[in-house]
C-alpha positions in Angstrom: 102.4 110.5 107.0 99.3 109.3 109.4 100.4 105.9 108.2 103.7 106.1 108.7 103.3 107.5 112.2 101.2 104.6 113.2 103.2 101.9 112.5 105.9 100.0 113.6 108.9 101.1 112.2 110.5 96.9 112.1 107.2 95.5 111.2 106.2 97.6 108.5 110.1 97.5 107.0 109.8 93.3 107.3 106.2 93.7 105.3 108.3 95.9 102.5 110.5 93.8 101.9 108.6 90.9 102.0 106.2 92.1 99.2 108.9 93.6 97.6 108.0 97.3 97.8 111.1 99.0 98.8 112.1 100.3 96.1 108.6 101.7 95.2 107.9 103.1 98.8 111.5 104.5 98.4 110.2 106.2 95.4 107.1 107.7 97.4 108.6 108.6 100.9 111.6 110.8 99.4 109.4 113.7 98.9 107.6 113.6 102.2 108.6 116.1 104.8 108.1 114.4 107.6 110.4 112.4 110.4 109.0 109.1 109.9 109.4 109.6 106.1 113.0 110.2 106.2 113.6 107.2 108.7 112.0 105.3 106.4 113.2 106.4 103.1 116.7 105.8 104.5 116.2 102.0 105.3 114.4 101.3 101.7 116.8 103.2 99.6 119.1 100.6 100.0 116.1 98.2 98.4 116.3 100.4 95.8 119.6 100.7 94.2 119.6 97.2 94.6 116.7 96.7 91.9 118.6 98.9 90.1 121.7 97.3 89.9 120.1 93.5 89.6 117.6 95.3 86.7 121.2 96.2 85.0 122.0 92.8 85.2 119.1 91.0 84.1 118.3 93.6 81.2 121.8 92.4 80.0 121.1 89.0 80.6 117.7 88.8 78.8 119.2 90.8 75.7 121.5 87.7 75.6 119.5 85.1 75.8 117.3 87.1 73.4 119.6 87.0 71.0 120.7 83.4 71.5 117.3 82.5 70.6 117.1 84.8 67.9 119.9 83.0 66.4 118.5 79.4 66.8 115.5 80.6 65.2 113.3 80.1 68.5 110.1 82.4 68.6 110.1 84.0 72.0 108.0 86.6 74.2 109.1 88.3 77.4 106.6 87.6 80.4 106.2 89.7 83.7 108.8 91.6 84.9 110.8 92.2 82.0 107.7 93.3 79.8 106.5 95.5 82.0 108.9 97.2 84.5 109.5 99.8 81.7 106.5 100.4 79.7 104.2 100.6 83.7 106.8 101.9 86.1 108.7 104.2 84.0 111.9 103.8 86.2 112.6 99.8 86.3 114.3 99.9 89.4 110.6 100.1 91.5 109.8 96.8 89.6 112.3 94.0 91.1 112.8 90.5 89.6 113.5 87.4 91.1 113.7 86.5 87.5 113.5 86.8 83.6 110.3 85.1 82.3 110.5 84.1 78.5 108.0 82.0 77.0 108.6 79.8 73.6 106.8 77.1 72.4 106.4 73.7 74.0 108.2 72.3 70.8 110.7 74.4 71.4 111.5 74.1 75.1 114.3 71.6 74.8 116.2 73.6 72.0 115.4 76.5 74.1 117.4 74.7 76.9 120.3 73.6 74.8 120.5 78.0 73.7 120.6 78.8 77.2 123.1 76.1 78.4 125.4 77.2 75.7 125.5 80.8 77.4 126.1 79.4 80.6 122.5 78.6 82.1 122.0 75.9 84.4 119.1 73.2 83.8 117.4 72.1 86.7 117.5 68.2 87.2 113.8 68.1 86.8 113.1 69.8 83.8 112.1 66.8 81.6 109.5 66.6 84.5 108.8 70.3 84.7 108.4 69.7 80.5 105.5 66.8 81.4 104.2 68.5 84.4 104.3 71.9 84.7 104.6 75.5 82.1 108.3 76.2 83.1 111.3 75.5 84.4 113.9 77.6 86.1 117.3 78.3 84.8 120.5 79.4 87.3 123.2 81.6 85.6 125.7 84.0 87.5 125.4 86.5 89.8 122.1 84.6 91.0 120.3 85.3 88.4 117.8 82.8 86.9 116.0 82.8 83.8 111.9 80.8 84.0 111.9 79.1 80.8 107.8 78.8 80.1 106.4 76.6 76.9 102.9 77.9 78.6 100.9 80.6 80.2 99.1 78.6 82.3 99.4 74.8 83.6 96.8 71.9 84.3 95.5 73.6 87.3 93.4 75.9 85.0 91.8 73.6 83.0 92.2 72.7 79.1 90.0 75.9 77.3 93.0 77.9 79.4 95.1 76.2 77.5 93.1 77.0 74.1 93.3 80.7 75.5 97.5 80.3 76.3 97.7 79.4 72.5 95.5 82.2 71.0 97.4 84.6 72.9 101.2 83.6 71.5 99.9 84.0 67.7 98.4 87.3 68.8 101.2 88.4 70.3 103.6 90.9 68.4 107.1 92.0 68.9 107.8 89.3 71.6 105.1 91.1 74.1 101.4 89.2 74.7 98.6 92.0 73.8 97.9 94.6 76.8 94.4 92.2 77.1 96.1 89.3 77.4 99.3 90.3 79.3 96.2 91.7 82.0 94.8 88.2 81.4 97.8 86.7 82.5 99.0 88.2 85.4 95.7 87.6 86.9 95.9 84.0 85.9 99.1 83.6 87.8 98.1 86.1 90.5 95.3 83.7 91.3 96.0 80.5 90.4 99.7 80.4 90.5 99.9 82.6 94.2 97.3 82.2 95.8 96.6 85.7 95.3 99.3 86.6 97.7 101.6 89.7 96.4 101.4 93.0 96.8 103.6 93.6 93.9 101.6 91.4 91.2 98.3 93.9 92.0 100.8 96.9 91.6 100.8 95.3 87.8 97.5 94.9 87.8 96.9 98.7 89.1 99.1 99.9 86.7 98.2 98.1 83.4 94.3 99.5 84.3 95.5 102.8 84.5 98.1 103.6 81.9 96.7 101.2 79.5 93.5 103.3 79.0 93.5 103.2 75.2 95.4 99.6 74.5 93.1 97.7 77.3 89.7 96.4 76.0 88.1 95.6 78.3 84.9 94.3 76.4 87.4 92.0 75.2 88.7 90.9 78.3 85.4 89.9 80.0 85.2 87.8 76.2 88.3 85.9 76.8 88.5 85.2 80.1 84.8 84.0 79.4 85.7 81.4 76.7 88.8 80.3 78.6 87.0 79.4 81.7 88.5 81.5 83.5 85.7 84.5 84.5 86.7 83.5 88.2 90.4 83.9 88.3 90.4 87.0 86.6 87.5 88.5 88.4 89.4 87.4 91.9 92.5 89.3 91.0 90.8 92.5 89.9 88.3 92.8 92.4 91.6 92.3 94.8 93.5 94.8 93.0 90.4 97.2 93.3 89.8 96.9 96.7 93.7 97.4 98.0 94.7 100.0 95.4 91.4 101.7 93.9 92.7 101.7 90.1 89.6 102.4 88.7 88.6 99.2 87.0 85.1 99.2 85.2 82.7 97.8 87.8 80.7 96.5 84.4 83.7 94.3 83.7 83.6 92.8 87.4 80.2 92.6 87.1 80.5 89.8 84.3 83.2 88.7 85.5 81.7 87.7 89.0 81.0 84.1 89.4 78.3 82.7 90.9 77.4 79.9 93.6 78.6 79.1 96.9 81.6 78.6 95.9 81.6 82.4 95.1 80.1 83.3 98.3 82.7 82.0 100.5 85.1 83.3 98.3 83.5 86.8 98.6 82.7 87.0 102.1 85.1 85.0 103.7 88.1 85.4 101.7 88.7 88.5 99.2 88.6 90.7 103.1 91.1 88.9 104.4 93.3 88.5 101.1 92.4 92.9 100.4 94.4 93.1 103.7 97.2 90.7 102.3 96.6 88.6 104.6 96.4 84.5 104.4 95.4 80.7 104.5 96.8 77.4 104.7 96.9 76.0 101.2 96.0 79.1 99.8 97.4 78.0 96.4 94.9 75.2 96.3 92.5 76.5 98.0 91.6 80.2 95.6 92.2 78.2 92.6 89.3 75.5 93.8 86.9 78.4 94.6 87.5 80.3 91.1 87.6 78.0 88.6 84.7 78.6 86.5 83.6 74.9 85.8 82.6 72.1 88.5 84.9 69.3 86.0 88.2 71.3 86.2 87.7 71.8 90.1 87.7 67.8 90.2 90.5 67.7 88.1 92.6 70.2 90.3 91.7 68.2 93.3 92.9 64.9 91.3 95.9 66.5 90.1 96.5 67.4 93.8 96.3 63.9 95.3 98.6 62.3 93.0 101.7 64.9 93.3 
């Protein structure tokens, strides 16, 4: 309520919606007795029986195109949103979507394409480019939805032993979900690397899958992996983020080995994680965290190659 009271109403509605919070704050605010809650509550309950009725939507959509590639015989596993708005949130309508994530495998992608075109997707002109360039490609359907079609968990920006890491976790995966340790994995890898570390949202997965994944998580595990994929940095940066905006509780061991080292880490530390804990920005941020977690001096050079020829 002392929050609520001290902001502006316009301001802090325009920062709800931009990190897509609505219909989680809607969630919150209903049983809060106070004037500023109700103003509030009725401006993001709108936000939320939106999710709700685009969740309908896409749950329908993803069953098909499940079952499309079911029938072609193409290996899949649901990413992000889909996987998790159920088994974290409970009610999937405080989880919104821009989109369905599905990963198969690289050899797959362009049987994977012709599946979805036959229900009605639409492939973007680039995606033999996306195919050679990036991990996925984004599909348009009806009712703007849009299905991310991924061959890969991570692209070139994190480095080759990623890559190694992207294919151990698709034969350990089971039932068309990654393992809680590597679906954690992964959304920091893309929280980081992908964003920037911008979203509000992406550490409310984080948050979530620390604290209602107490027995699936292990954590000793985690600090493994994310050691032998290179990628100690990225993970730490999003869970350290996560901590300091949301207080989940994650083992100060595991970002303890987790925390890189150098320079490098010191600017990130001092200068940036502050400024990102208060979701707030800076110019090329995409480029910029990913240079300044990347656990090895070769894949920075790479990044920065990568960058001045695209």
């Amino acid at each position: 309520t002392r929050v609520l009271g001290a902001a502006e109403p316009e301001p802090l509605l325009a920062a709800l919606r931009r990190e897509r919070l609505g219909p989680l704050v809607a969630s919150v605010v209903r049983g809060v007795d106070s004037a500023e809650a109700r103003a509030l509550a009725a401006r993001v309950e709108t936000d939320y029986y939106a999710a709700a009725r685009r969740y309908i939507l896409q749950a329908a959509a993803f069953r098909d195109v499940a079952g499309a590639f079911t029938a072609a015989g193409l290996p899949h596993v649901v990413l992000k949103g889909m996987a998790l708005a159920e088994p974290l949130y409970g009610n999937p309508a405080l989880r919104p979507m821009d989109d369905v994530d599905v990963l198969v495998l690289r050899s797959d992608a362009r049987r994977a394409r012709e599946a979805l075109e036959t229900l009605g997707w639409r492939a973007p002109a680039s995606f033999e480019h996306d195919l050679r360039r990036r991990a996925a490609s984004m599909f348009v359907g009806a009712a703007g939805l849009a299905v991310d079609l991924h061959w890969d968990l991570v692209d070139d920006k994190s480095g080759p032993a990623a890559g190694r890491w992207a294919r151990g976790a698709w034969t350990r995966a089971r039932e068309g979900r990654l393992t809680p340790t590597d679906a954690l994995v992964h959304a920091c890898v893309h929280l980081t690397v992908n964003h920037g570390l911008l979203g509000a949202l992406a550490r409310c997965d984080i948050a979530l899958m620390a604290t209602r994944w107490t027995t699936a998580l292990d954590w000793d595990g985690l600090v493994e992996v994310a050691g032998d994929a290179r990628l100690r940095g990225c993970v730490w940066a999003a869970l350290r983020c996560t901590e300091a905006t949301l207080r989940p509780g994650i083992p100060a061991r595991v970002l303890t080995a987790l925390a890189p080292r150098g320079p490098r880490a010191r600017a990130l530390g001092r200068w940036l994680l502050p400024r990102f804990a208060r979701l707030g920005s800076v110019p090329g941020q995409d480029y910029v965290v990913p240079l300044l977690t990347m656990d090895r001096a070769r894949d920075v050079a790479a990044l920065l190659a990568r960058r001045l020829t695209t």
